[in-house]
N, C-alpha and C positions, 0 to 999 in steps of 0.2 A: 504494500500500500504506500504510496506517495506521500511524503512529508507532510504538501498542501491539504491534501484531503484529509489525512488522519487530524490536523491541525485544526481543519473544519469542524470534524467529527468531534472532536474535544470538546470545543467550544459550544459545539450543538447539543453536546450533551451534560456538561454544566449546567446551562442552562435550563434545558430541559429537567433535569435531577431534581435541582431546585426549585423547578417550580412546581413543579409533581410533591415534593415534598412540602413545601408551602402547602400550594393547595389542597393535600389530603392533612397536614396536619392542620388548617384553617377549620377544613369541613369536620375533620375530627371532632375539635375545639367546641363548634357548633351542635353537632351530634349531642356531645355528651352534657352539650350546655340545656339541649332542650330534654332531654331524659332527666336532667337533673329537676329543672322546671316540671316538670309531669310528674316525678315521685315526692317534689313540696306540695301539687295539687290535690294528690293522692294521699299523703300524709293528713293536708289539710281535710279534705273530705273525710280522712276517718275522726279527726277529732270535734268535724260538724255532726257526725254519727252519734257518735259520745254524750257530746252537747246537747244534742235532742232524746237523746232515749237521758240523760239526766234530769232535762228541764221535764221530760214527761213522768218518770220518776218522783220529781217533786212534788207533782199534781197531781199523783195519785198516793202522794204520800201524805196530802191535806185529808183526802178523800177517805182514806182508811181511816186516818187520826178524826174523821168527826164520826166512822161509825161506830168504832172503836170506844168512844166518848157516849155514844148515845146512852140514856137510861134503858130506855125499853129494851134495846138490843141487849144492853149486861145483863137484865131480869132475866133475857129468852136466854142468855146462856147459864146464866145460875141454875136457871129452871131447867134445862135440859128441853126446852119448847122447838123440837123439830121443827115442826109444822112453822113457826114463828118465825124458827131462824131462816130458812131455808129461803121464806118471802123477804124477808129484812134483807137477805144477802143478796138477793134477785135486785130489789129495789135497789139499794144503793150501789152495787155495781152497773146496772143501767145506767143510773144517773151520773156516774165516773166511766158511764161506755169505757169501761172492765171485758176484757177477754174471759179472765176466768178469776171465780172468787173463792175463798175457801174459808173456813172455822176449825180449830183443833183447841183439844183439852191440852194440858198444861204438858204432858207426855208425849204429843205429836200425832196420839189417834184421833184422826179426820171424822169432825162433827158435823157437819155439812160440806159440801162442796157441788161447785158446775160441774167438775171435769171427776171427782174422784169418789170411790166409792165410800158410805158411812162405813167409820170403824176401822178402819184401814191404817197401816200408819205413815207417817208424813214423808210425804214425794219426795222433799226437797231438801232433804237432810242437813245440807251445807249453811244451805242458807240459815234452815231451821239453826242451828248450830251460835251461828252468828249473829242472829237474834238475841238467842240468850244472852250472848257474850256482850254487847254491846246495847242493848235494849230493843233495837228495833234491826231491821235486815231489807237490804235493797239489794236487785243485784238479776242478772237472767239467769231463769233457769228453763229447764226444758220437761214440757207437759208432753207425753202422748207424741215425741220425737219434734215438739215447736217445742218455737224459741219466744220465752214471754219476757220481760221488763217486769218485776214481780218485789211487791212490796208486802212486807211480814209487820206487824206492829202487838203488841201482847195489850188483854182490855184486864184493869184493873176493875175492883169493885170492893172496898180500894185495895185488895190485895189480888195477885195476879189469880185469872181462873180461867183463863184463854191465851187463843193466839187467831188474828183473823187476820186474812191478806188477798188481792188484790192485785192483779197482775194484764197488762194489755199486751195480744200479742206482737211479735215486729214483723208486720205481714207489708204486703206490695203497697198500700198505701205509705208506709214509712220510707220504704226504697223509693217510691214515684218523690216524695218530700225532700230526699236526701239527693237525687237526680235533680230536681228543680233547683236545689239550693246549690250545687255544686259542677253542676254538666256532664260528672261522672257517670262513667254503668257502675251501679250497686246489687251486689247477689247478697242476699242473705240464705245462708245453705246451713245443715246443720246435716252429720254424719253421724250413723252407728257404728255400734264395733265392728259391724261386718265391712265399713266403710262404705256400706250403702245408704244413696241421699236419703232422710228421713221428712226434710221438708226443704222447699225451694222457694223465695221471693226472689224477684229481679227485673230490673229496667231491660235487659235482654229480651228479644223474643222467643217466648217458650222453648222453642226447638235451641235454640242455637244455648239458650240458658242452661238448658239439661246435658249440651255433649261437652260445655266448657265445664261446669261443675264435674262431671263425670270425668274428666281427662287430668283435672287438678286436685281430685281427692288426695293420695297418696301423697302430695307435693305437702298441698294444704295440711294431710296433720303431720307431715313428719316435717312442719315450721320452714318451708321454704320461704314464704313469700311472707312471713310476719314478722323477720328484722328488718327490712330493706326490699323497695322496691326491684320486681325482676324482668324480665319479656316472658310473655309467655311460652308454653312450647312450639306454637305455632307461628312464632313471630308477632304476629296481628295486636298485642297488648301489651300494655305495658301494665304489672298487676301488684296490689298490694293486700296484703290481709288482714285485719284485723282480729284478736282472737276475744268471741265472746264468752264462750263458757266450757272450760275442759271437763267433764266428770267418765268414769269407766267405760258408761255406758254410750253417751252422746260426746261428739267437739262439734261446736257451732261455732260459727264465722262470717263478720260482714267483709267481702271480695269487692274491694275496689278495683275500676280497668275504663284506661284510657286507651282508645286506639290511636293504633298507632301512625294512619293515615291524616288524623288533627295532629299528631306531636310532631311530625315529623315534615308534614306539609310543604311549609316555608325553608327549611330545608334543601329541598328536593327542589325548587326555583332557584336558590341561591346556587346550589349545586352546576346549575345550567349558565348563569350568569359566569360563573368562575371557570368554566371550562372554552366557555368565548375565549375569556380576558388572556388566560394561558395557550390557546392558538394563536392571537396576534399575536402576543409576545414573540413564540417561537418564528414566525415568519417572519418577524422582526431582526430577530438576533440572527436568522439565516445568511439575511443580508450583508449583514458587518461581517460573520462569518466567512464571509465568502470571499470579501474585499481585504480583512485580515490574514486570512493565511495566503494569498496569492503575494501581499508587498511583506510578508517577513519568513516566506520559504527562498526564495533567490538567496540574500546571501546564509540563511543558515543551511543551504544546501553545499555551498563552497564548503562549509567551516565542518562539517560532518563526513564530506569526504576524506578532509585535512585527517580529524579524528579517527577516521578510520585506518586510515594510511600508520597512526601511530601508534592503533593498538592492535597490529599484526607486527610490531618491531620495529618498522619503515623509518630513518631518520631523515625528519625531512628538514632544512634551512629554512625554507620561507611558505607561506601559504600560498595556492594561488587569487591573482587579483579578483574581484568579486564582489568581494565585504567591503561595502563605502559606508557601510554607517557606522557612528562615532563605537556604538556599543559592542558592533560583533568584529570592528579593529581590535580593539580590548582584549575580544576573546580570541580573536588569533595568535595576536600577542602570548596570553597566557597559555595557552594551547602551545606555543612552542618551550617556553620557558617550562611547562607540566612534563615534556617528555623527560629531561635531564632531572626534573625532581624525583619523579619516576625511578628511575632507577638507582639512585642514591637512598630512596627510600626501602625497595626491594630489599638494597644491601644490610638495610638497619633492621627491616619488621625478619631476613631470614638468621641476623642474628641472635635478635630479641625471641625468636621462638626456640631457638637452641641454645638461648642460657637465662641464669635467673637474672631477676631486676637486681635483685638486693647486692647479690655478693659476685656476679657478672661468671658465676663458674657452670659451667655445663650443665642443662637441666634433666629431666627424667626421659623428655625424647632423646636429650644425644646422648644420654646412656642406653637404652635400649637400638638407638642403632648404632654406637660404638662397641656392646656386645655383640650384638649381631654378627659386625665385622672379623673382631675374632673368632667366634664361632664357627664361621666361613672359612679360616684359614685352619682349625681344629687345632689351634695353640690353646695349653691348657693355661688357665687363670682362674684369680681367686678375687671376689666379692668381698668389703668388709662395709657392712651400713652402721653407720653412726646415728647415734643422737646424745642428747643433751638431757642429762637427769635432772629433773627438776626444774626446768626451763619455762613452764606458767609461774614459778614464786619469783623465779631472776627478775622474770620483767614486769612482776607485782610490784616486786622491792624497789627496783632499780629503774625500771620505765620502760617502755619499751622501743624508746633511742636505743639506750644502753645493750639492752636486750639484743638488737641488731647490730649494734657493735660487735657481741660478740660474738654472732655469728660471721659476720664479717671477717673478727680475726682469725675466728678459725677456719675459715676459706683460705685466706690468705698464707696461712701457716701449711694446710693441705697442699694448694700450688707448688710451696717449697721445697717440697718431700723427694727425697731422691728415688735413685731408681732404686727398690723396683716395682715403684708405684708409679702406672702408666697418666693416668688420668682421676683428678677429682670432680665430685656431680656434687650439686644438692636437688634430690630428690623432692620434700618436701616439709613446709615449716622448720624443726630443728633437726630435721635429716639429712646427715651429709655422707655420703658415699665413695670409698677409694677402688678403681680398679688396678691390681697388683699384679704382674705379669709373672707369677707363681702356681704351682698345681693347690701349693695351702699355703697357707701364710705360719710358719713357725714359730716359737715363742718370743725366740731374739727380735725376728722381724717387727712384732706384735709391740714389744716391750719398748723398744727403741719408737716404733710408731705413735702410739701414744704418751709415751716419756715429750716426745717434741709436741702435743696436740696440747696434751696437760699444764703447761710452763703457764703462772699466773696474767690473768689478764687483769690490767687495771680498769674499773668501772667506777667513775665518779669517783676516783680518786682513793678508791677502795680496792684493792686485790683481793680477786677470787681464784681460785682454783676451779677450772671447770670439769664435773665430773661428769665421764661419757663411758655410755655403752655400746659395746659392738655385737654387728652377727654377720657372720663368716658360710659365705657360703663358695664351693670351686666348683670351678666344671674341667670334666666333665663328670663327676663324683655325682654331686647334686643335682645336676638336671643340665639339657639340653638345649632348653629353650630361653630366650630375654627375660622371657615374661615369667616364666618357671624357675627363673635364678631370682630375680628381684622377691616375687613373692615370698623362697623360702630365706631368703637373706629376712626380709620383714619380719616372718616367723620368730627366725633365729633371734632377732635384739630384739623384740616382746618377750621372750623369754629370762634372754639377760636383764631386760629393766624387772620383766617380773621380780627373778628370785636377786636384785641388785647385783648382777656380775659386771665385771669390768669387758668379759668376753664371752660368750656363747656361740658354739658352732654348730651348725644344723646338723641334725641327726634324724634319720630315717623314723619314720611313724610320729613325726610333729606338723607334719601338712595337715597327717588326716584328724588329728586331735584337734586343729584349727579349722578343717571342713566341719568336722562338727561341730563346732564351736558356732559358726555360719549356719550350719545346717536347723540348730536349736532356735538362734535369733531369728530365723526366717518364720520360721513355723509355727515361733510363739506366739503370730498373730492370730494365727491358726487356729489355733488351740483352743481359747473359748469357744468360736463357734462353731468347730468342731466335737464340742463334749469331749475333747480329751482330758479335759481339767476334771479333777474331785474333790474333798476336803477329807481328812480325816481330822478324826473329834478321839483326842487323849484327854479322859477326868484328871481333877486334881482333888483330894480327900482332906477336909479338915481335920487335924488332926486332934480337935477337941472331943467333937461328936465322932468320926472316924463315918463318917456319910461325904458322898461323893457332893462337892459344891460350887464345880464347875469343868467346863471340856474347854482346852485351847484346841482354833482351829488349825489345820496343818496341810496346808497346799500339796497336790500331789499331782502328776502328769504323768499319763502314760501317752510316749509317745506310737506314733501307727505301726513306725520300723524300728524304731532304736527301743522299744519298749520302757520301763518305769527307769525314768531318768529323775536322778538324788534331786532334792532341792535344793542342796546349797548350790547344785552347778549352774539347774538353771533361773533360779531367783537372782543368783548375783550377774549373769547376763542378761537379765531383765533391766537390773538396777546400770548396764553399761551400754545398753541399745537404748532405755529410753522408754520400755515397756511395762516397767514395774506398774504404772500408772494403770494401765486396762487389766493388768493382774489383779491391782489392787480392786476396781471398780467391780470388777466380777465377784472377789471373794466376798466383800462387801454385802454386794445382791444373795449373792448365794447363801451365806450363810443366815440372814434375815428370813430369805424364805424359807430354812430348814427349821428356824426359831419358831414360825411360825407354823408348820407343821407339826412337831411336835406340841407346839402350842393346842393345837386341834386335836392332838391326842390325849387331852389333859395329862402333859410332861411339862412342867414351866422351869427349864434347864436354862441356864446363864453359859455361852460363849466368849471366851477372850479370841481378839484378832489381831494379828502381829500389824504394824504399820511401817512401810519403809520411808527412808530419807526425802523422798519428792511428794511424799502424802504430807508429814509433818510441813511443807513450808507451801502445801496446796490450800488457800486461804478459803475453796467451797467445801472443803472436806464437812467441815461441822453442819454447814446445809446440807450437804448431801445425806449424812447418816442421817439426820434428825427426818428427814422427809422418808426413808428409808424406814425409820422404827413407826415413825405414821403410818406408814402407808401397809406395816405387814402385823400394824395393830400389836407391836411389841408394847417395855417396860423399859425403864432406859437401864433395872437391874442383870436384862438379860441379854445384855451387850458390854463387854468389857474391853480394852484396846491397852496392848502391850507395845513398847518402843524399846530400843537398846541403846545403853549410852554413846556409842559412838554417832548411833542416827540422830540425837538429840542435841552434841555436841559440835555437826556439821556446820546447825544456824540454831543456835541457842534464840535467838530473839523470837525467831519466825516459830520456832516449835512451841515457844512459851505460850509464845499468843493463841496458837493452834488448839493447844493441848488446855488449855484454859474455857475457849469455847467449849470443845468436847465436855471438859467438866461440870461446866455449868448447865448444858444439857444433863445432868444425873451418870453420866459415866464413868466405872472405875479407873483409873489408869494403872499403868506398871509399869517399874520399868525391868525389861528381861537383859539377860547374862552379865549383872551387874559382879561389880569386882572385873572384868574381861577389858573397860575402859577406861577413860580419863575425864571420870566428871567429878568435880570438887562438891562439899559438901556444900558451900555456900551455893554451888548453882543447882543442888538436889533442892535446898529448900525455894527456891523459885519457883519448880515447878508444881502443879495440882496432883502428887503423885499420893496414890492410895498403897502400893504396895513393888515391894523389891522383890526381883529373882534372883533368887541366888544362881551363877551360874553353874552346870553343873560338873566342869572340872573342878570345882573344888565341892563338889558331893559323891562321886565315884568311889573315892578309896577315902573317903572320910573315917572308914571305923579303921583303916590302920595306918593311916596319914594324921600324924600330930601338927604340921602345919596349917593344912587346911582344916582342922577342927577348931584350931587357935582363927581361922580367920572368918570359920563360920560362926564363929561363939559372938566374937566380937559385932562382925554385920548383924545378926539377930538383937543384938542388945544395942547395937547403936540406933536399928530400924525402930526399936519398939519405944524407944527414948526420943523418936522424932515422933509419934505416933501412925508407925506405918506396917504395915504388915509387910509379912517374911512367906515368901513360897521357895523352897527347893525344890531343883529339877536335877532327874538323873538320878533320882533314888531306885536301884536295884535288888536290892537284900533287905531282908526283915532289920539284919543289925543297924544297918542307915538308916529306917524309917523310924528306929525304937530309940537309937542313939538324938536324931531329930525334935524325937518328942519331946526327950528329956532336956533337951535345948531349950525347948519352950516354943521351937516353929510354928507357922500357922499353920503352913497349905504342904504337901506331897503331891508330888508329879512325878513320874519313871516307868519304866516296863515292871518294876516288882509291882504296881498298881493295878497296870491295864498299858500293853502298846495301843498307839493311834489305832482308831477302829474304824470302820466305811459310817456314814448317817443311817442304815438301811440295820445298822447292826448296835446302835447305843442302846434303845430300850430295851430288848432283850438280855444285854451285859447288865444293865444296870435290875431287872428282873429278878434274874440269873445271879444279883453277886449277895450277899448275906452282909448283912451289916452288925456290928461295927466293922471297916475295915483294917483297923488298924486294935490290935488287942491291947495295947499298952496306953490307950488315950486318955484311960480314965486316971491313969498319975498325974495327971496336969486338968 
């Protein structure tokens, strides 16, 4: 396609765009503006509805209150005078032209009435109801499937000895009134349970009033059209409902509808008006179109050949003549001065992608194709990947200038290194990498390597020693491929940071313990929705009474292939992917609902739930449980949340306030594997803590371990001097649990109890076990 014409085409289609969008979003505008006008009509219409069935209301609310008043009437109901009453009530509802009248004794059985039988008891329950309550009762109800406007009043004499009432129906003459008064169609429809019409008013013509009611039943009572005006489903209305009276039996309703050929009307002209106005236009804009890209494709035609010529390599000296106008001189101009930048640029972005910004040394691509390369020539070399231990506190303390300093110098130091180290990389962040033209790197080589890496660097005027670990990987020993040396090199120094070595060298069967590693965090998203997840519930026995007084809960996962995988492996890859959070959400859920099942077994059993590090500083946590113990109709006693000192000691602020909320909801706290941390006694008393765990390496070999009895004696009497309870975990043997007692411990936890048990299997344990648990309890 031709400059000129595509240039046309642009232009014709800008404008076009635009005005397309203009105009429908105008007409939009308008649409929505006259719907909005139609459902204030309709709103308004129903509260002219209202207005008159109240103002009618009233007037039959004089009407009652003077029969009500009469003498002779209270005689005929003292009296019990059928005959009396039945004319009294004839007469005065004539004369309040009354649909339908009625008399009831003070109980609701029907003493007279138009519509119901004597002796009977009262239709109208509701209303009946609300008479009492209030003295007198207004309101529609529904006689015989109508819908009446129905007034209750009680006749004194002067103490109560009735109830007489009064009600006009809302038939077609109130619809023709509310039409007149408004320009609306009005249905007054009323449905049974079967959801068939039980009666129909409407400004509608019969036919057409019976197939619309009938198509909007189901709508109507399942409250479509009674928050807010809708279309009907036929398009043709626009419809609102008004609800008159809900009861089991009947829903009655006045159905406001505007058509939508008045709403919409004006509209529909303006519509026509604006689709003029945007053909001239376009015929318009053709024009300039036309005359525009004809006087500025000439010289942008010279200056795109030029371009072309220079982005197939072409060096070209001058443009050809053409371009006489000031601006596309300009751009030929720049167009030649572009190609030399060009390639001075080329030279800088293929350096920049082959080394880092920071330290200017070889990045992860030129190492994977500077491996490569050797690979290719099958010379054997050795891999050593660095990093920097401790390198988030450097540039805490120190800044993260500093921080880059020092990697800096240790680029610069790496550069240094003689042979027979071919080439230094930095990988990435504090990862730096040497390739070593060796089959291994040996100790000497090693020692002397990092002997010259280690030499203090100064930081704000401070010397550090920087302590780095390495992982050592050769080819072709380890692997074959770029990407299969780099990975196990990674392996290898997560290793050495793991267990703090200064060297670790890859060894056979550390890929696939890192696949799994991978393989776990992938799947743990898995896992909820998958029902891999379970709990197990381990009791803990007071050991006053020696009865079981509560279950910690205990996350379990059986994975599909790798089968029941431990939790510490994969809780604490939860807590380093990032997932403990949906762990946590689930256990949460789950265990509330298990609360609450047993609950429905009359079992009222109390659960503790372990909380990790990202729950303590998640500030919806306490909304969440508490909507949670609402919602499964718990006790806030049968919910208890345990933390461990290091989790609490991560953000001491955050968990205070955390763990404070919780409290005040009614929930126990603990804190579990105490003695295992480093939390000081002034920051225990901060917290709302109700009870310590002992942990249970120091309860294992308590009965023949003199230090940890010395250190269990002490925590029980320090806990109990703070006012806190003592649970032991890890109690094995009768002698630990007997030895415990005589401590004065509260709570026992361990397999000598009960191991973790499935939920499908507690109440039967607990059935099943004989109490007291503990036969020594009654010493203390």
């Amino acid at each position: 396609m031709r400059f000129r014409t595509r240039l046309m085409l642009v232009l014709l289609t800008v404008v076009i765009v635009s005005q397309i969008a203009t105009g429908a979003a105008f007409l939009h505008a308008t649409q929505n503006d006259a719907l909005m006008k139609g459902s204030q009509r309709l709103e308004v219409g129903a509260r002219v509805l209202q207005q008159l069935l109240h103002r009618r209301g009233e007037q039959l609310h004089s009407n009652v209150a003077i029969l009500a008043d009469d003498f002779g009437f209270k005689s005929a109901v003292a009296t019990k005078d059928t005959a009396t009453l039945y004319s009294v009530l004839a007469n005065h509802g004539d004369r309040a032209q009354a649909d339908m009248v009625m008399l009831s004794d003070l109980a609701g059985n029907v003493l007279a009435s138009s519509h119901h039988e004597q002796n009977s008891e009262m239709p109208f329950p509701a209303l009946f109801r609300r008479a009492q309550q209030s003295g007198s009762g207004v309101g529609v109800v529904i006689g015989s499937g109508e819908p009446y406007e129905f007034v209750l009043m009680p006749i004194r004499a002067p103490n109560l000895i009735g109830w007489v009432g009064m009600g006009f129906l809302i038939d077609q003459e109130v619809v023709q009134e509310i039409n007149a008064l408004t320009g609306l169609d009005i249905s007054i429809v009323t449905y049974d349970a079967n959801s068939d019409i039980s009666y129909l008013a409407s400004s509608h013509e019969e036919q057409l009033a019976k197939r619309l009611m009938s198509g909007h039943g189901d709508r109507l009572m399942g409250g479509a059209y009674t928050t807010h005006s809708q279309m009907s489903d036929n398009n043709n209305f626009l419809s609102y409902a008004s609800e008159l009276l809900e009861s089991p039996e009947y829903q009655s309703f006045a159905f406001l509808q505007l058509s939508r050929t008045e709403l919409l009307g004006a509209y529909r002209h303006l519509q026509w008006q604006l689709i003029g106005i945007v053909a001239l236009m376009l015929l318009l804009t053709l024009a300039v179109a036309m005359w525009s890209a004809r006087s500025i494709s000439r010289p942008l035609t010279a200056l795109a050949l030029a371009a072309k010529r220079i982005g197939e390599g072409e060096h070209i000296d001058r443009i050809p003549a053409g371009a006489s106008v000031a601006e596309t001189d300009l751009l030929a101009t720049t167009l030649l001065s572009m190609q030399d930048d060009i390639a001075k640029r080329e030279a800088t972005l293929h350096h920049q992608s082959r080394h880092d910004m920071l330290t200017d040394l070889p990045n992860r691509i030129s190492a994977l194709e500077d491996i490569f390369k050797y690979i290719q020539k099958g010379k054997p070399f050795s891999l050593l990947r660095f990093a920097v231990n401790d390198f988030r506190d450097i540039k805490d303390t120190f800044g993260y200038e500093l921080g880059d300093y020092l990697l800096v110098t240790l680029a610069q130091r790496m550069q240094q290194l003689p042979a027979p180290v071919s080439n230094a990389y930095r990988l990435d962040g504090d990862e730096l990498m040497l390739l070593i033209e060796r089959p291994y790197c040996d100790p000497s080589t090693r020692t002397e390597l990092m002997n010259r890496l280690n030499q203090p660097i100064h930081l704000d005027k401070s010397p550090i020693v920087p302590s780095i670990s390495a992982g050592e990987v050769n080819y072709p020993a380890h692997g074959t491929t770029p990407q299969l040396l780099l990975r196990r090199s990674d392996i290898a120094l997560d290793k050495a940071r793991g267990q703090q070595l200064s060297h670790e060298s890859y060894m056979e069967g550390q890929e696939e313990q890192h696949l799994r590693q991978l393989m776990l965090i992938r799947d743990l998203r898995d896992a909820v929705t998958n029902s891999e997840l379970w709990m197990a519930y381990q009791p803990k026995v007071d050991t006053h009474s020696g009865k079981v007084c509560q279950f910690e809960a205990l996350m379990r996962w059986r994975h599909p292939t790798l089968g029941l995988v431990p939790p510490d492996e994969f809780i604490g890859l939860a807590e380093r992917s990032g997932n403990i959070s949906l762990l946590s959400s689930w256990m949460l859920a789950h265990v509330c609902e298990q609360l609450h099942h047993w609950k429905c077994a009359d079992s009222h059993l109390s659960v503790a739930i372990n909380l990790s590090a990202s729950d303590l500083t998640d500030l919806t946590l306490p909304k969440r449980i508490k909507e949670l113990v609402n919602h499964f109709n718990l006790t806030p006693d049968q919910l208890a949340l345990e933390v461990t000192e290091s989790t609490v000691m991560q953000d001491v602020d955050a968990a205070t306030e955390t763990l404070l909320a919780l409290s005040q909801q009614g929930l126990k706290i603990a804190i579990d594997d105490y003695g295992t941390g480093y939390s000081s006694l002034a920051q225990l008393k901060r917290l709302p803590v109700d009870e310590l765990k002992i942990d249970k390496s120091f309860v294992l070999k308590l009965d023949t371990q003199g230090e940890d009895l010395t250190i269990v004696r002490s925590t029980i009497e320090m806990a109990h001097n703070l006012g806190l309870k003592i649970v032991a975990e890890g109690v094995e043997n009768s002698a630990t649990a007997e030895l415990l007692c005589k401590l004065q411990c509260d709570y026992l936890q361990g397999y000598w109890i009960a191991k973790p048990m499935p939920a499908e299997a507690v109440l039967g344990w607990l059935d099943d076990t004989p109490y007291p648990l503990l036969p020594s309890q009654a010493t203390h």
